[in-house]
N, C-alpha and C positions, 0 to 999 in steps of 0.2 A: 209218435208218442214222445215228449219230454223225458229226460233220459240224465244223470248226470252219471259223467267216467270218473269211479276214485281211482288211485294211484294211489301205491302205497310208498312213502319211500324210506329206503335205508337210513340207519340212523347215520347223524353227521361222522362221526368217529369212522366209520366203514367208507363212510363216500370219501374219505380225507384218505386213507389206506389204499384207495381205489379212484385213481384219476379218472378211469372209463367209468363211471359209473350207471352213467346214464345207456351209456352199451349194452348191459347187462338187464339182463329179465327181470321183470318187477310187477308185483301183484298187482292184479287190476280186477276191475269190475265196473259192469255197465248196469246200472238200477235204476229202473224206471220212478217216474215219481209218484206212483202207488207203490211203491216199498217191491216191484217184483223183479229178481236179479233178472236181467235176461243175457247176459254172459259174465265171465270171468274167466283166470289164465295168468299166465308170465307173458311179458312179453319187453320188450325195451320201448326206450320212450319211442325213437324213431317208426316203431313199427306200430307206436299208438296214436299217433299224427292223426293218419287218414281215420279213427275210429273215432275222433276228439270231434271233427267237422260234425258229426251228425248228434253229440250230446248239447243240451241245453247249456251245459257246465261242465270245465275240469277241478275237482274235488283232491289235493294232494294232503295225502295222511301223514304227520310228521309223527318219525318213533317219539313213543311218552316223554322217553329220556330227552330228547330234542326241543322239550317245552317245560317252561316252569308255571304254577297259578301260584301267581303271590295275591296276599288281601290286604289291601292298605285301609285304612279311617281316611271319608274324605269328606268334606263341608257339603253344603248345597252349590252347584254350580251349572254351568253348561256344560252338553259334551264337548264344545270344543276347548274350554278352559281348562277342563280335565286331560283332555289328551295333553296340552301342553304341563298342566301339572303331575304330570306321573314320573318323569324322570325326578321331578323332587321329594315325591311322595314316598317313592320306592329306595332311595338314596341309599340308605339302611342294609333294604336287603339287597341289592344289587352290587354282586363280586365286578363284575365287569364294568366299562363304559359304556351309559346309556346310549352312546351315538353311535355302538358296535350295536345293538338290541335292538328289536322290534317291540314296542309295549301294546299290546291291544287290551281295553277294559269293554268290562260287560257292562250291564245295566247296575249300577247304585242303588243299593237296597238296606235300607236301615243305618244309614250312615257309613257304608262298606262298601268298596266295589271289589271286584276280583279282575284280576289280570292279568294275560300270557303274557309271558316272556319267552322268546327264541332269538338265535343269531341271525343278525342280519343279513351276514354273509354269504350265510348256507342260503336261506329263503331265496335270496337273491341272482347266487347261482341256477337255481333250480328254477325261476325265472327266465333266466338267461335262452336256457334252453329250452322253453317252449316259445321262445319270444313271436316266430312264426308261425304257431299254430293256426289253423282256422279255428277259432275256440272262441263263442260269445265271451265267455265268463270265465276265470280261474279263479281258485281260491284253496286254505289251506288251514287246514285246522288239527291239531295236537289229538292225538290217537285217545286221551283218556277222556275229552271233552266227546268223542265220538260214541263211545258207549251208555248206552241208554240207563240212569240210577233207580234203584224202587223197582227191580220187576223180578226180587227171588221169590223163591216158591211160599216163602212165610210174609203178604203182603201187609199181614199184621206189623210188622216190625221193617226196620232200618234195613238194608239191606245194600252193600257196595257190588259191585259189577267190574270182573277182573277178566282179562283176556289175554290169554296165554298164546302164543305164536313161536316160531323155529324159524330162524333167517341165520344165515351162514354160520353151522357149529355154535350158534347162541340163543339165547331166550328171551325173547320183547316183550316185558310184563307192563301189560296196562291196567291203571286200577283208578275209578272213580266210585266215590265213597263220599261228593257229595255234590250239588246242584251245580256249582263254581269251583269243584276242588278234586285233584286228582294227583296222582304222579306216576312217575314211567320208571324203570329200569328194565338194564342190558346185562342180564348174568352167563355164563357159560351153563352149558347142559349139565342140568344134577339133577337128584333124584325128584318126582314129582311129590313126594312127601316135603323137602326141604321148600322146594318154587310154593304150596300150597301153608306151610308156616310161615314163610316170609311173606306172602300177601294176608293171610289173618293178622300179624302182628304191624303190618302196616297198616292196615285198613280201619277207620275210626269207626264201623259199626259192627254192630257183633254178628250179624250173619255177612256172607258174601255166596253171591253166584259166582262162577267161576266157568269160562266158557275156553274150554283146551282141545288143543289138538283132534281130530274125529279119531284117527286111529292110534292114540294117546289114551279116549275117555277109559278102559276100562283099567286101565294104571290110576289114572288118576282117581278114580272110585276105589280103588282097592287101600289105594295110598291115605285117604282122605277117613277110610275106615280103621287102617292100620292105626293112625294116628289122632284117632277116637273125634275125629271132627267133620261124622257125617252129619252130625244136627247142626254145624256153624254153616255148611258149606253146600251148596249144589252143583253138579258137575253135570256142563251140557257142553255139546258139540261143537264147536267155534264154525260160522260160516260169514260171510260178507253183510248180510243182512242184521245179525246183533252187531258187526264192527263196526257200523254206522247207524244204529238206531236210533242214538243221541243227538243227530246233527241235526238243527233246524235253524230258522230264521235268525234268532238271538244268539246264536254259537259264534263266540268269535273267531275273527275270519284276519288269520296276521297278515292273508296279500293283499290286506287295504293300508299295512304298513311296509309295502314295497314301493321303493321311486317308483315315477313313471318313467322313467328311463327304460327300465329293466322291465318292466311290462312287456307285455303282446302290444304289436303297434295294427292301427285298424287293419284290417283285413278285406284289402282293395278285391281281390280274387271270385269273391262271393257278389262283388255288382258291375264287376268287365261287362257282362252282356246287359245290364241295363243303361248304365254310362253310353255302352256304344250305340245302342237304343234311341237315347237319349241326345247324341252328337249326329243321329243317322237324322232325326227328327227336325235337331237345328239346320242341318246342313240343306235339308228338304225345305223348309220353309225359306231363308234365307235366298238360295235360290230364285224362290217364287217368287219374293219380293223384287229380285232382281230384276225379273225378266218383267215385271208388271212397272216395274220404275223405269226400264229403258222404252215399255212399250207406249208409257205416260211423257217421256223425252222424245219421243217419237213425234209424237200427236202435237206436244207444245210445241216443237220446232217447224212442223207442215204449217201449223196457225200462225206462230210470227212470221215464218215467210212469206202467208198468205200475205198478212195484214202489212208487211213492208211492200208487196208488190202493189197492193193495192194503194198505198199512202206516193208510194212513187209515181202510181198512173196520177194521180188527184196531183200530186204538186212535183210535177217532174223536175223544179228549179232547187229543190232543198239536195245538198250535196249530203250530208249528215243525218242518218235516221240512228236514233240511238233507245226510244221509246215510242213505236209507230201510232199506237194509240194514245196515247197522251201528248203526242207532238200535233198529230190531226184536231183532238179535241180543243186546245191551243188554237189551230189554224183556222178552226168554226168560230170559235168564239170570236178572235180577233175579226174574221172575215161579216160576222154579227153586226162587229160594233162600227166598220166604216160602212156599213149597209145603214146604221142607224138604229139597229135591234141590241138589244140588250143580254150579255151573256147568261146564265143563270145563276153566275159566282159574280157579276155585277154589283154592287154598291146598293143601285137605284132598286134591283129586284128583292134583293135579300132583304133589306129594310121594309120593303114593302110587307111582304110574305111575313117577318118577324113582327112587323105591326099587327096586321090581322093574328095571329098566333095571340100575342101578346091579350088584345082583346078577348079574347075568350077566359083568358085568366080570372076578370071580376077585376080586375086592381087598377082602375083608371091613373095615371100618371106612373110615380114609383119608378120610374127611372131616372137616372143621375146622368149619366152618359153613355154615349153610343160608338167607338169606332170602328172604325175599317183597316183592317192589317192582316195581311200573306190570305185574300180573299177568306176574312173571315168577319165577324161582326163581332165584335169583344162589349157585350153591355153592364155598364156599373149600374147596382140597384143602390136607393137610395137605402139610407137604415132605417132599422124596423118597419121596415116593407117585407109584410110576409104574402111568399105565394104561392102555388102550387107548383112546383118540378115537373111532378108526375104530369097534371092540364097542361102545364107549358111545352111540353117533352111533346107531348101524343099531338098536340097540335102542330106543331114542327113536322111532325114527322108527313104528318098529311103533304106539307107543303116540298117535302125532301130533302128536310133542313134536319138538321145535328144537334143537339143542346150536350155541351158538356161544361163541366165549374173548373177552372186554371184554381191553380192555387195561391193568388191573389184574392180570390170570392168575386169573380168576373165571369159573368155566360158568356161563352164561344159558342157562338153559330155558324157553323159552316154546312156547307151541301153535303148529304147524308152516303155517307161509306168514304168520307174523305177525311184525311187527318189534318 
């Protein structure tokens, strides 16, 4: 079953305080992609390696505070024009240097886009360290874009989505309040009346769900009544399953603004046994070839030595055999023509044989000239002498004769299977 591991991580400030960080246990959760958890736990990254090989995806949750959505006005364009126009767009609001930043935008809507910002740095490190995972996919998105907007108990109305969490003696307030628009903070442990007024007076809608702590909720309902704001507010359980309800296809994803450097590099480990598979197969074939090529060198070499013993019995005076069949064929011929017979590469035969040929073409005369050169018959046709190739060709062949056109527009006829 498809499965992705989130990873929660520490906000930057904490990981900067904390060299080991990645040492130290850190919320995780395995969710199937029907929404059903099938574990969660602390654990460090090391110890979540081997659990990463079997997720579809690694999913890393940056604290709120560790992300900003800014909204710029942007023209019509492409997304790639846009990616490169955002460090100008944002200029404004951006404290830092955009070549410290990650900018990822979402989809352009009504002349707006919305846009993470994070350090590039931190993302980077956090990179670093899974670089050797067995991991198809990583990916990393801002804790407020992860909770899901529109689902309090009044779905008549607006409604923001806040989640409250406890990471070392501090409080990780996430709050999306709207499709493209959230923010994060990191405050020290205070009362849950003051955490629950600071998220309403953040939050641009007037109701908010509020998902805290499990063994927290009933503070926070007491708190939330104390402070006459149980009709703004709804107080539910916090579990892994609302801290990523939000996350889908369109959510941006800032480790598609990570080098490839610092990526995960392929993961050769996962096809060792097919590679070796695959080199067992070559080496087997290979092989075969060999042993069929030496056993084809075999055969050729018993034949020419046949055919020089025998070219030797027939003319035991030739010192020099260097083509036993073509030296023999040679020695017939010539031995032909002091007999008074006529070779078949002959002058007198080929002309003959090309005449008849010729005849059956339909085209009485039409030729210009005829010679004889490296035993072939070279004929110029006169102009506009049209003939058939194809008849002249097939009749040729009857005779064991060649028709082929030089690139002067000359027929060469020669004896068939000879160049």
């Amino acid at each position: 079953m498809a499965s992705t591991l989130y990873i929660s991580l520490p906000s930057r400030v904490v990981a900067q305080n904390r060299p080991d960080w990645a040492a130290q246990s850190l919320a995780f959760a395995l969710i199937s992609d029907e929404g059903r958890l099938q574990q969660q736990g602390q654990s460090s990254l090391a110890e979540l390696r081997s659990m990463a090989s079997a997720a579809k995806q690694v999913a890393f949750l940056l604290a709120a505070s560790d992300a900003s959505l800014l909204t710029a006005a942007v023209p019509p364009m492409s997304p790639a024009k846009l990616k490169q126009a955002l460090p100008n767009l944002l200029e404004d609001q951006l404290i830092n240097d955009p070549a410290d930043l990650i900018l990822v935008a979402g989809a352009a809507k009504d002349g707006e886009v919305s846009v993470v910002v994070a350090d590039r740095a931190w993302l980077e490190s956090v990179a670093r360290n899974v670089k050797d995972w067995p991991a198809r996919k990583f990916s990393a998105y801002p804790s407020q874009l992860g909770l899901a907007f529109n689902v309090a108990a009044k779905p008549e109305s607006e409604a923001a989505t806040a989640f409250i969490e406890e990471k070392d003696d501090t409080l990780e307030l996430s709050l999306r309040d709207g499709l493209q628009h959230g923010l994060g903070l990191s405050v020290e442990t205070t009362a849950p009346a003051d955490v629950l007024s600071m998220l309403v007076q953040l939050s641009k809608t007037p109701d908010l769900l509020a998902y805290v702590p499990p063994a927290s909720q009933d503070a926070y309902q007491q708190a939330a009544k104390t402070a006459g704001l149980e009709d703004r507010i709804t107080i539910m359980p916090a579990s892994w399953i609302n801290k990523v309800a939000g996350i889908a296809a369109d959510t941006p994803d800032l480790m598609t603004g990570v080098a490839a450097e610092h990526m995960a590099s392929f993961d050769w480990s996962k096809w060792r046994w097919p590679v070796r598979l695959a080199l067992a197969v070559l080496v087997v074939n290979v092989l075969a070839l060999n042993v069929e090529w030496l056993g084809m060198k075999r055969e050729a070499d018993e034949i020419n030595k046949s055919l020089n013993q025998v070219f030797r019995n027939a003319y035991p005076k030739e010192t020099v055999v260097q083509d036993a069949l073509k030296q023999m064929q040679l020695n017939v011929n010539a031995a032909k023509r002091v007999a008074g017979q006529f070779a078949a590469n002959d002058f007198a035969v080929m002309a003959s044989q090309f005449t008849q040929a010729w005849d059956r073409t339909g085209v009485p005369g039409g030729i210009a000239s005829v010679e004889y050169k490296d035993r072939a018959l070279f004929v110029k046709v006169k102009p506009n002498t049209q003939i058939s190739t194809d008849v002249l060709r097939s009749a040729l062949a009857e005779q064991s004769l060649e028709l082929k056109t030089t690139p002067e527009g000359l027929l060469r006829i020669s004896i068939g299977g000879k160049k």
